[in-house]
C-alpha positions as CSV (number, residue, x, y, z in Angstrom):
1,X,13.0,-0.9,10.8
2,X,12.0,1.6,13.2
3,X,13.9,4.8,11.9
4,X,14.7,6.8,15.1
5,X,16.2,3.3,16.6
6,X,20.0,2.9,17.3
7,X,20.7,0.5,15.1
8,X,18.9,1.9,12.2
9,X,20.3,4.1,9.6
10,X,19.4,8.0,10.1
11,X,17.3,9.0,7.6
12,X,19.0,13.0,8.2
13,X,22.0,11.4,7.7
14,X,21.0,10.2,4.2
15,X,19.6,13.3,3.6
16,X,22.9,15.2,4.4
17,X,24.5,12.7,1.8
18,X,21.9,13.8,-0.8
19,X,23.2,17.6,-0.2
20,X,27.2,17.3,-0.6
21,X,26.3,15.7,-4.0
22,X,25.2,19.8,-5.0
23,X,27.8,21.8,-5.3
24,X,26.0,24.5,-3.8
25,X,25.1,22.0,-0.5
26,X,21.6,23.3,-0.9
27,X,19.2,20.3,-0.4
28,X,18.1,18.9,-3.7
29,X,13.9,19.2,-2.2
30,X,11.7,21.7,-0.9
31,X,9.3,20.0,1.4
32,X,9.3,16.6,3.7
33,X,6.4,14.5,3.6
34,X,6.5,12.7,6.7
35,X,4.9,9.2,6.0
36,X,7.1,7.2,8.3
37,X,5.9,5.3,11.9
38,X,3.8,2.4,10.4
39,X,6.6,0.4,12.0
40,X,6.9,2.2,15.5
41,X,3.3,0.8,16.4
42,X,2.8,0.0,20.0
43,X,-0.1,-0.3,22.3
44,X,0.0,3.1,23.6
45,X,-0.7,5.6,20.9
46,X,1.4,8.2,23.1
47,X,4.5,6.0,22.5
48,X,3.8,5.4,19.1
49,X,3.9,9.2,18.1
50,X,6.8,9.8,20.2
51,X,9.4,8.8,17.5
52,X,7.5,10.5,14.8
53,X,7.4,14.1,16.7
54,X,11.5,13.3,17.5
55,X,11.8,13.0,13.9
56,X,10.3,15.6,12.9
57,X,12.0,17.8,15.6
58,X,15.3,16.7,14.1
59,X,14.3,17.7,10.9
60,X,13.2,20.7,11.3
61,X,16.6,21.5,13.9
62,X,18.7,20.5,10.6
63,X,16.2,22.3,8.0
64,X,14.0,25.0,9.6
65,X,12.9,27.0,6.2
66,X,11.5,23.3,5.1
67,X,8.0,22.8,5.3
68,X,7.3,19.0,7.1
69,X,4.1,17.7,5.5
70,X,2.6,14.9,8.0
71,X,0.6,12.2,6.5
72,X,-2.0,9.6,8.3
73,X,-1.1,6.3,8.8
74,X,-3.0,3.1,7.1
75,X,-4.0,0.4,8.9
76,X,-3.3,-3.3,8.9
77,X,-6.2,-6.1,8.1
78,X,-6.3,-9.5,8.5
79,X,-8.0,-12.2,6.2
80,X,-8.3,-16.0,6.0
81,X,-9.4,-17.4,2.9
82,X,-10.8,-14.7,1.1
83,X,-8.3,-12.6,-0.1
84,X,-9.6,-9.1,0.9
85,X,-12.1,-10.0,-1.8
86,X,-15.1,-8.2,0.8
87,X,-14.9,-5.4,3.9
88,X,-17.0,-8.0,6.0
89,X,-14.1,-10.6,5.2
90,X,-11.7,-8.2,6.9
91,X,-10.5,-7.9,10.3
92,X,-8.8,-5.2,12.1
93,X,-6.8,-5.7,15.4
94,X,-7.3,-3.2,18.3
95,X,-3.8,-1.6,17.8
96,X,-5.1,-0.9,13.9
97,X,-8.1,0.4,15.3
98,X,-8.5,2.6,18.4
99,X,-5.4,3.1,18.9
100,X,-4.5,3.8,15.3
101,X,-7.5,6.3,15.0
102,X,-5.8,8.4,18.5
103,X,-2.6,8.5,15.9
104,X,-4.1,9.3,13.2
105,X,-6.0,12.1,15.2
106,X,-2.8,13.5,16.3
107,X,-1.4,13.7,12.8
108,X,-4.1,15.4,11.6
109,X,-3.9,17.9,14.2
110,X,-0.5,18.5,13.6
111,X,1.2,16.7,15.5
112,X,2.0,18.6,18.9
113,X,2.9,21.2,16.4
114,X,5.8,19.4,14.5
115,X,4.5,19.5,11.0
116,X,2.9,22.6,8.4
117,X,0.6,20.7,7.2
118,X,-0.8,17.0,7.1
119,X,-2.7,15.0,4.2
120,X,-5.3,12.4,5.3
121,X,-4.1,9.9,2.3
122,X,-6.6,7.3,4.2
123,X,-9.0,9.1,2.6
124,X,-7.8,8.0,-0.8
125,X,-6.4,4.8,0.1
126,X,-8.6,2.7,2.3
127,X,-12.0,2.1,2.7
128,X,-15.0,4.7,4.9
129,X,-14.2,1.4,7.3
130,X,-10.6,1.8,7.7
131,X,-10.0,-1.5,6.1
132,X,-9.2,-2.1,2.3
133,X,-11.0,-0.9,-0.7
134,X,-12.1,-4.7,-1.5
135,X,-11.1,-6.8,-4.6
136,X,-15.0,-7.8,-5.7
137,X,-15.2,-3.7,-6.4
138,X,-12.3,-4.7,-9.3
139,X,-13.2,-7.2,-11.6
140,X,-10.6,-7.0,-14.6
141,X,-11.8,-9.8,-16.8
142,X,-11.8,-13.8,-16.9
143,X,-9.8,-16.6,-17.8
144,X,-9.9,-17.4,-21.4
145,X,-8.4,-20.8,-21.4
146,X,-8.4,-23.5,-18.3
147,X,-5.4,-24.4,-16.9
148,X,-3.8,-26.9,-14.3
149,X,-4.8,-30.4,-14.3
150,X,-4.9,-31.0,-11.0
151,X,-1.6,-33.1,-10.7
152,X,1.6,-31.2,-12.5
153,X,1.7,-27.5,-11.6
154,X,2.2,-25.1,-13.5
155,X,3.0,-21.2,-14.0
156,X,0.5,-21.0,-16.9
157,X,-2.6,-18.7,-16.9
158,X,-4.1,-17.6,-20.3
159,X,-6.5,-14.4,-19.5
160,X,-8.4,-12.4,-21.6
161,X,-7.8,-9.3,-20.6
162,X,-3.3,-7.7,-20.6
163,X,-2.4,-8.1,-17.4
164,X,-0.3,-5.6,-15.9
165,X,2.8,-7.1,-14.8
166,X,4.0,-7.5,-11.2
167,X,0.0,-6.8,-10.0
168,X,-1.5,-10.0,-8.0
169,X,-4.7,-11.0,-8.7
170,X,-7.7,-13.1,-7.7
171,X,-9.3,-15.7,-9.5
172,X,-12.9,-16.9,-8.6
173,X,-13.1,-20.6,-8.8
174,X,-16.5,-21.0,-7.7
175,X,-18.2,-19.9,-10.6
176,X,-18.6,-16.2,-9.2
177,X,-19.5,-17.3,-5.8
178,X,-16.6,-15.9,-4.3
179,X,-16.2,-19.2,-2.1
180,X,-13.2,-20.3,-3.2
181,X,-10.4,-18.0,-4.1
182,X,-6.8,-18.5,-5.6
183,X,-4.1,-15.5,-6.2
184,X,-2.0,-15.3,-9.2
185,X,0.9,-12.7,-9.9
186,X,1.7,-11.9,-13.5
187,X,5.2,-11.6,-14.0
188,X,5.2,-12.1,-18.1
189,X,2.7,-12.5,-20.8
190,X,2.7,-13.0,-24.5
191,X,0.1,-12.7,-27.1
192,X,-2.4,-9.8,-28.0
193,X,-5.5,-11.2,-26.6
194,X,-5.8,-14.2,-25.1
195,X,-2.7,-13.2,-23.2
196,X,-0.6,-15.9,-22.2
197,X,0.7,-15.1,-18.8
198,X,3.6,-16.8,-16.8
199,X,3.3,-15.8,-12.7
200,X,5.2,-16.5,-9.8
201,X,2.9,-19.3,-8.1
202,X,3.4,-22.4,-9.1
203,X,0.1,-24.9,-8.5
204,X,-1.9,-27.4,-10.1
205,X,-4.8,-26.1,-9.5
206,X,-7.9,-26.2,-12.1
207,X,-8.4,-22.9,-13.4
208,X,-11.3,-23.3,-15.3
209,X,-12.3,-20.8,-18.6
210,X,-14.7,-18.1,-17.5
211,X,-13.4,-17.9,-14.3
212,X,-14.3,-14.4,-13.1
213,X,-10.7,-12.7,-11.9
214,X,-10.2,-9.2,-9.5
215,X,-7.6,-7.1,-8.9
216,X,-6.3,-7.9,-5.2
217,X,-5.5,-4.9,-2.9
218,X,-2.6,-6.1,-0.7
219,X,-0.4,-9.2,-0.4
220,X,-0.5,-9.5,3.5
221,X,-2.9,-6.9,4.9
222,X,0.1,-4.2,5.4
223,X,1.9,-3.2,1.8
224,X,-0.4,-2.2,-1.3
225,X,-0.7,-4.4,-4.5
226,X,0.8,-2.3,-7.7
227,X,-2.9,-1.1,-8.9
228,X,-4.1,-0.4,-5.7
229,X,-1.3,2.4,-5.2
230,X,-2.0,3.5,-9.0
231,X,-5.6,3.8,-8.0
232,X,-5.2,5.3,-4.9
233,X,-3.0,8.1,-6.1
234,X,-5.3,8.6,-8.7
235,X,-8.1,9.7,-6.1
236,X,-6.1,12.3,-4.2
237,X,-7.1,15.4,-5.1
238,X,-4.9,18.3,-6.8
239,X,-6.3,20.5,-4.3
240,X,-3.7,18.7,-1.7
241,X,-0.5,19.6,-3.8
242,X,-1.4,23.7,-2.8
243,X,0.0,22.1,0.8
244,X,3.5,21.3,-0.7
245,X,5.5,25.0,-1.0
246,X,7.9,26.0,-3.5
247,X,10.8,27.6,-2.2
């Protein structure tokens, strides 16, 4: 949804919402951090930050005492069969690339002067390459039991590590060669150890025991697996909350 577009619900208008619920009509926040135009991309990185400076200008016509915090914008990868397991295994399109990096220049700059202040969250998030923080850098533990005979699927997969739920991960069926790959996403376990897990796929695959298994960053190359946000707010800095103002 591309926020400033005419069919798409006005994010000032929600905010106004959020403001007659006070019965003072003060606005119930003190700063805007502006992380929106992932999905305004185009071609020409003067066109893609157009909508982002409008929206900031419409913020700061409805709030100008309210500090707009701009942030940088991550990129998208593409993989085939390896999972964003490496960097090398990643690829990054031109629009992700050159012209994300004149975007992402402009951010940090300020944006044509429509933002107090900007964080670089790619520092914190992605890789020195611009691409993912790979999977092979977090190996959480093996499979205790094998699983999947090859013919009946199944939902089973016994590790022996706890899982944390809703994270997708990716198992090394290649005795730690990293040539062939499958993803699993823990939606329930039981147990204390083996911990009997029940995901969303459902394959036949042979799983076997000792099979090495990783922490995968993304689903798709675009949104962020649940660890890899935990992880990646855990790197920012408490330094960058002194660019957030109380009022």
């Amino acid at each position: 949804m591309q926020t400033l577009a005419a069919s798409a619900m006005k994010i000032w208008q929600g905010l106004d919402e959020l403001s007659t619920m006070n019965p003072n009509g003060k606005r119930p926040y003190n700063n805007y951090l502006q992380r929106m135009g992932r999905n305004d991309n185009n071609a020409a990185s003067a066109t893609w930050l157009t909508p982002i400076r409008n929206l900031n200008t419409r913020l700061r016509t409805r709030d100008p005492t309210i500090p707009i915090i701009g942030a940088t914008i991550p990129a998208t990868t593409t993989t085939t069969t390896e999972r964003h397991q490496t960097e090398a295994g990643q690829s990054v399109a031109a629009l992700w690339g050159a012209t994300l990096a004149a975007v992402n220049a402009a951010i940090l700059a300020g944006n044509s002067g429509t933002t107090d202040n900007v964080i670089d969250f790619n520092l914190y998030r992605m890789a020195a390459s611009g691409k993912f923080r790979p999977g092979s850098e977090h190996l959480k533990g093996a499979v205790a039991v094998s699983t999947g005979d090859g013919v009946t699927p199944t939902t089973q997969l016994i590790l022996d590590f706890m899982p944390s739920l809703g994270q997708q991960y990716t198992i090394d069926l290649s005795a730690g060669a990293g040539t062939s790959l499958s993803g699993r996403t823990v939606i329930d376990f039981t147990g204390t150890g083996p911990y009997t897990c029940t995901c969303i796929e459902n394959f036949s695959t042979i799983v076997p025991a000792g099979s090495l298994v990783y922490e995968q960053p993304t689903p798709d190359g675009t949104h962020f697996n649940k660890e890899y946000n935990i992880q990646s707010v855990a790197n920012v800095p408490a330094s960058e909350a002194a660019k957030f103002v109380v009022l």
